[in-house]
C-alpha positions, -999 to +999 in steps of 0.1 A: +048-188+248+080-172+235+078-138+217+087-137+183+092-107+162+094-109+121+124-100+102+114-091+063+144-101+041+144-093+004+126-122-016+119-143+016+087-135+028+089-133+068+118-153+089+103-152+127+133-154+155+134-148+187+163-120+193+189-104+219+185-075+237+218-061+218+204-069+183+184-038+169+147-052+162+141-029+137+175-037+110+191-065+119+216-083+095+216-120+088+248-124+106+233-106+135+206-135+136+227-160+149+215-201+143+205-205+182+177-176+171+166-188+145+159-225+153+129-226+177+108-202+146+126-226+123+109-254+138+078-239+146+067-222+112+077-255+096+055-278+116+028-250+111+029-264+071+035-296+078-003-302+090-022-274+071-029-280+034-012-305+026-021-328+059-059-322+045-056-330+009-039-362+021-070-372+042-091-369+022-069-384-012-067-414+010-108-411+020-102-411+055-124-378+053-152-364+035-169-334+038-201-322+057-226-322+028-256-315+056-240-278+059-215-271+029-229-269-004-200-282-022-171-293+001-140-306-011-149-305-046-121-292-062-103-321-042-129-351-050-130-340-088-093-339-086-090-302-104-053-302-103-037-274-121-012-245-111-042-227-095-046-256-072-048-240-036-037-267-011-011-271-030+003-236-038+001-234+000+026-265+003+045-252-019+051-214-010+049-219+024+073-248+030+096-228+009+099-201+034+098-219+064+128-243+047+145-214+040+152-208+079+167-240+079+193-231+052+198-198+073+208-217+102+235-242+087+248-216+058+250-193+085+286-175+087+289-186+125+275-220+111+310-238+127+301-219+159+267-236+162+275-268+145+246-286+166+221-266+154+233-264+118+230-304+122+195-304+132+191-276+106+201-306+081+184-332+100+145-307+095+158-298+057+159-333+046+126-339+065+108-319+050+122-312+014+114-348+010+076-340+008+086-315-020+101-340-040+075-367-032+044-342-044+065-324-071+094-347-086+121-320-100+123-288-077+150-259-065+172-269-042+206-263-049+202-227-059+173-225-035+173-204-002+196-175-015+172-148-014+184-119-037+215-134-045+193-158-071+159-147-074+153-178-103+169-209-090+172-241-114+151-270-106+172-305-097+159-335-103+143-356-075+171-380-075+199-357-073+182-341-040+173-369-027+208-379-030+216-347-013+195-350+013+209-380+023+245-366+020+233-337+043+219-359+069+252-384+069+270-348+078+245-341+106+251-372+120+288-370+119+291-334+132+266-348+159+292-376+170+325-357+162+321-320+170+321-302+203+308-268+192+315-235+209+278-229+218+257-261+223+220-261+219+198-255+246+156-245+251+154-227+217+153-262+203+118-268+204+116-308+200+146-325+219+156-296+244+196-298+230+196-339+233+217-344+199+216-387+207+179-383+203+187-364+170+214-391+160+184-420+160+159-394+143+181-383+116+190-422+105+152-426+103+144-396+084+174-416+065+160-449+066+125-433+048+143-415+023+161-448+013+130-470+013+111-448-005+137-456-033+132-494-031+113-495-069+139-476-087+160-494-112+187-471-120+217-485-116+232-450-099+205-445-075+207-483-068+240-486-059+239-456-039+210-462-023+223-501-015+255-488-001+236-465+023+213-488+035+242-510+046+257-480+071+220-484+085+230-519+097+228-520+133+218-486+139+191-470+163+158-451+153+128-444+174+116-467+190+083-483+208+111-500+234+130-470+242+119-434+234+088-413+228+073-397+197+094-369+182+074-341+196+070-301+196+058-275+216+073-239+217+045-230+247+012-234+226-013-221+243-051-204+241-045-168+244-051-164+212-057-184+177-019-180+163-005-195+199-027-226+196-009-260+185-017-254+145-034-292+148-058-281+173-061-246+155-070-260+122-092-291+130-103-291+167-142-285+177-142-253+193-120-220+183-095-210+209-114-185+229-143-215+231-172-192+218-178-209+185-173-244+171-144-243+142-165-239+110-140-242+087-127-275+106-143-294+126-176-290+113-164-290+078-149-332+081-166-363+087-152-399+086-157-412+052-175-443+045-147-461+035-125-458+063-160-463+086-162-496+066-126-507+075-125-496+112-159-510+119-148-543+100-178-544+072-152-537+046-139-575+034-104-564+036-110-563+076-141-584+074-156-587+109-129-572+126-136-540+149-104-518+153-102-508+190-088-476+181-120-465+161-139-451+197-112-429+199-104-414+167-138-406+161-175-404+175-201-431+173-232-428+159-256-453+173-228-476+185-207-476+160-189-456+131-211-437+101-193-420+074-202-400+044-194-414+005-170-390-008-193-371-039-225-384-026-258-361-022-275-362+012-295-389+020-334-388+028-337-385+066-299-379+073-285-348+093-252-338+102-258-358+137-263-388+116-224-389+106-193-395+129-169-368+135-132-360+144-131-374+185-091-374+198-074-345+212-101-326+182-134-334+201-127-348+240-147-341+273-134-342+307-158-334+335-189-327+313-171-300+292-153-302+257-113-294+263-098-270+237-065-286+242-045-259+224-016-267+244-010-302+237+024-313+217+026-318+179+046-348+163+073-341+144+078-381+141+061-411+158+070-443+173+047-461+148+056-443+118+094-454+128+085-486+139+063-493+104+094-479+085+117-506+102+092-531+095+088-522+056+133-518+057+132-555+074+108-567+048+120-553+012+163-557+028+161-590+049+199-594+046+206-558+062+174-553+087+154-579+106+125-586+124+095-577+103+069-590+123+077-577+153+087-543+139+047-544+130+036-557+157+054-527+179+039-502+157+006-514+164+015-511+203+026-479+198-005-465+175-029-478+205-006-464+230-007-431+211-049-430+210-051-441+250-056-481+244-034-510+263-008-534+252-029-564+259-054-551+234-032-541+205-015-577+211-050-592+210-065-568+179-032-579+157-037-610+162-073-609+154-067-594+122-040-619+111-055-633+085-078-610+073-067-597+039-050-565+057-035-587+085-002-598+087-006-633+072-036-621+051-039-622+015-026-592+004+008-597+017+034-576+042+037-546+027-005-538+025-004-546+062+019-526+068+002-499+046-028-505+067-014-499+101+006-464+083-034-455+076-046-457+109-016-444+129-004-414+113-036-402+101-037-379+126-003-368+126+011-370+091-013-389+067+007-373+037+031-402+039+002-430+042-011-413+003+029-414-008+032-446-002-003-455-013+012-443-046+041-462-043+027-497-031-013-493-045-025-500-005-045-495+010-069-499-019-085-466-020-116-455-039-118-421-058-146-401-048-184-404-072-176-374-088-141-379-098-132-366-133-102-385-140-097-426-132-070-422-109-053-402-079-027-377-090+006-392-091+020-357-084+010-320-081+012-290-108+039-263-101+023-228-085+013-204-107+036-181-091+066-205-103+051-201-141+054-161-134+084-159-118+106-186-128+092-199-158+130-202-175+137-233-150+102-246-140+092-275-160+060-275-184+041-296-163+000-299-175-031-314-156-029-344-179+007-348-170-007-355-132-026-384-138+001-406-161+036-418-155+059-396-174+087-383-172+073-357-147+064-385-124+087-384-092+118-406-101+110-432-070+075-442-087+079-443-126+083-481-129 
């Protein structure tokens, strides 16, 4: 694992990097810590967010998950009762902490020596727009332009969600350009955690980090976003993204190991079975989720949008009960008879056994991007743009291949389990149309690596059809989340007035891509 030391900067929290022997540990000055240093904590800290708070309130909003009533008293109520206000932890937690891990990002490509290290100030770009997407998608209107200064602007104004998304899209055209135009006088090497320095692999990632930005756009009526957005889904034409034919998942891994819990992957850290010196199981993770009832229902193929179809996948996302998949009803008191054995559990990488013994598997990659979440994107661009992206169908049909390919499953039997479901109401030709199928597959496949953009689009599209849990208080999900207290403290000049009522309407707080 590589050593990291943290630098405290005035108003930024920490900023981890790995530094020279020549630098002094103790002082040094921004320009001292060049981009190249920066970059591997960059990435590191950010995917260390990515599937924390934010990764669980999206499970369980889209009731893939529900907690372990046979041992918690209360679990996930504050979540199922949808108590959304500024105090709202997982969402402070986004918030803050995405913040400061951005914020490494903008020290890499504002970075004096930024022309020096124009590579990594591209992928710099390429992780900023990757990320401050999710703040826009949860929060609508948000710093960004006066964001990331530190002292220099202590209160930053909040832009509106289409002006950074424009931004953002702006940011990663430049990327892309500096990646095919410059020849920088240092080039990027190991510190780059995900694609060891190979900038054609960060060419097709940034122009689907593109293509999602874009698409997420696809409701809005605005005739400024529209004919941007249009004319930047043309330059798309003809260009590569992942893909199930050609490349692997997006992946990261800085050296996680089990020496102790901060070198684990974060995944494994937060959610597997054991804790990473293997003397406990993970309390306040493993044992703390079980499979909801809902998604049980639609895996096993009882629920009538799947009706009688068994997803091949479901053995190894999560274990049986008796043969098959048993979840808990999110809100529900314990049943007469039932224990926790009664209820199936996190399986994967979170729960496996080779040789007789469970695997800790701290050192396994994370995903920064999968095949199937590109492949699903392609399909949904091919689908809403017909006369700018084809192949719909088959852009499904390889996200399914990839999605059984991820969870250890063949080919042959994604071919055969796509086909099966066809015309099922979540199927390709099934009632509900092409965009709830490939809402569907999104479920499935990224719920284990980034299930916060299955509930986005759930909000966007209304699929899949997702139930609120018995003791909800209000009658819908949260179209968006409240602004941290610490916002209301600190910058309560610029921070919008935004109220728990506001949450569950479509106002003008709503994030701009979903108010119609």
């Amino acid at each position: 694992m590589k050593k990291y030391i943290y630098i405290a900067f005035a108003a930024l929290s920490l900023v981890s990097c790995k530094l020279d022997d020549n630098i002094s540990q103790n002082d040094p000055g921004v320009e001292q810590v060049t981009p190249n240093l920066y970059l591997s904590a960059a990435q590191t800290s950010n995917y260390n967010v990515e599937v924390g708070d934010i990764f669980e309130l999206s499970n369980v909003w889209m009731n893939n998950w529900a907690g372990n009533i046979y041992y918690f008293a209360s679990p996930y109520s504050a979540e199922y009762q949808l108590q959304i206000t500024s105090a709202f932890t997982r969402g402070n937690n986004f918030w803050n902490n995405g913040y400061t891990a951005m914020a490494r990002y903008a020290n890499i490509y504002n970075h004096p020596q930024a022309d020096k290290y124009a590579h990594h100030a591209a992928i710099a770009k390429i992780l900023m727009a990757n990320s401050m997407q999710y703040i826009v998608d949860f929060y609508g209107d948000a710093p960004f332009s006066e964001a990331f200064k530190r002292e220099a602007n202590l209160t930053p104004k909040y832009d509106k969600g289409e002006d950074i998304y424009r931004s953002l899209v702006l940011m990663l055209n430049e990327a892309i350009q500096t990646i095919d135009n410059v020849t920088p006088q240092f080039e990027v090497g190991t510190e780059d955690e995900i694609y060891g320095g190979q900038m054609g692999n960060w060419r097709k990632l940034a122009n689907t980090i593109k293509l999602r930005l874009l698409l997420r756009q696809s409701k809005v009526i605005d005739s400024q976003v529209r004919t941007f957005v249009d004319a930047q889904l043309q330059t798309l034409q003809g260009a590569q993204f992942l893909s199930e034919n050609i490349d692997s998942d997006a992946t990261i891994n800085p050296g996680y190991n089990n020496s102790n819990a901060t070198q684990q992957n974060p995944l494994i850290r937060n959610y597997s079975y054991l804790i990473f010196d293997q003397s406990a199981v993970n309390t306040n993770g493993y044992r703390l989720i079980d499979l909801s009832s809902h998604f049980a229902g639609l895996l096993n193929g009882t629920n009538a949008k799947t009706a009688s179809i068994t997803d091949p996948r479901r053995g190894s996302m999560y274990r049986a009960v008796g043969g098959t998949l048993r979840g808990i009803t999110q809100g529900e008191g314990q049943l007469p008879g039932a224990t926790e054995a009664s209820f199936s559990r996190l399986g994967w990488k979170f729960y496996e056994v080779a040789n007789g013994a469970i695997k800790e598997n701290s050192n396994i990659n994370g995903y920064i991007m999968t095949v199937a979440e590109s492949e699903l994107l392609q399909a949904e661009a091919a689908e809403l743009y017909p006369a700018i992206f084809s192949n719909a169908q088959g852009h499904y049909n390889q996200a399914i291949a990839a999605s059984f390919r991820f969870f250890g499953l063949s080919a042959s039997q994604a071919t055969a389990y796509a086909n099966n479901l066809s015309t099922r109401p979540y199927g390709w030709n099934g009632a509900d149309g092409h965009i709830a199928a490939i809402q569907y597959q999104r479920m499935i496949a990224l719920h284990f690596v980034k299930p916060q953009e299955t509930y986005i689009n759930y909000l966007k599209t209304g699929y899949p059809v997702t139930p609120l849990a018995l003791t909800a208080t209000q009658p819908n999900k949260p179209w968006r989340l409240v602004y941290p207290a610490r916002e209301y403290n600190t910058n309560s000049s610029n921070v919008p007035n935004v109220t728990q009522a506001d949450v569950f309407v479509k106002n003008q707080f709503t994030p701009f891509w979903n108010r119609n």
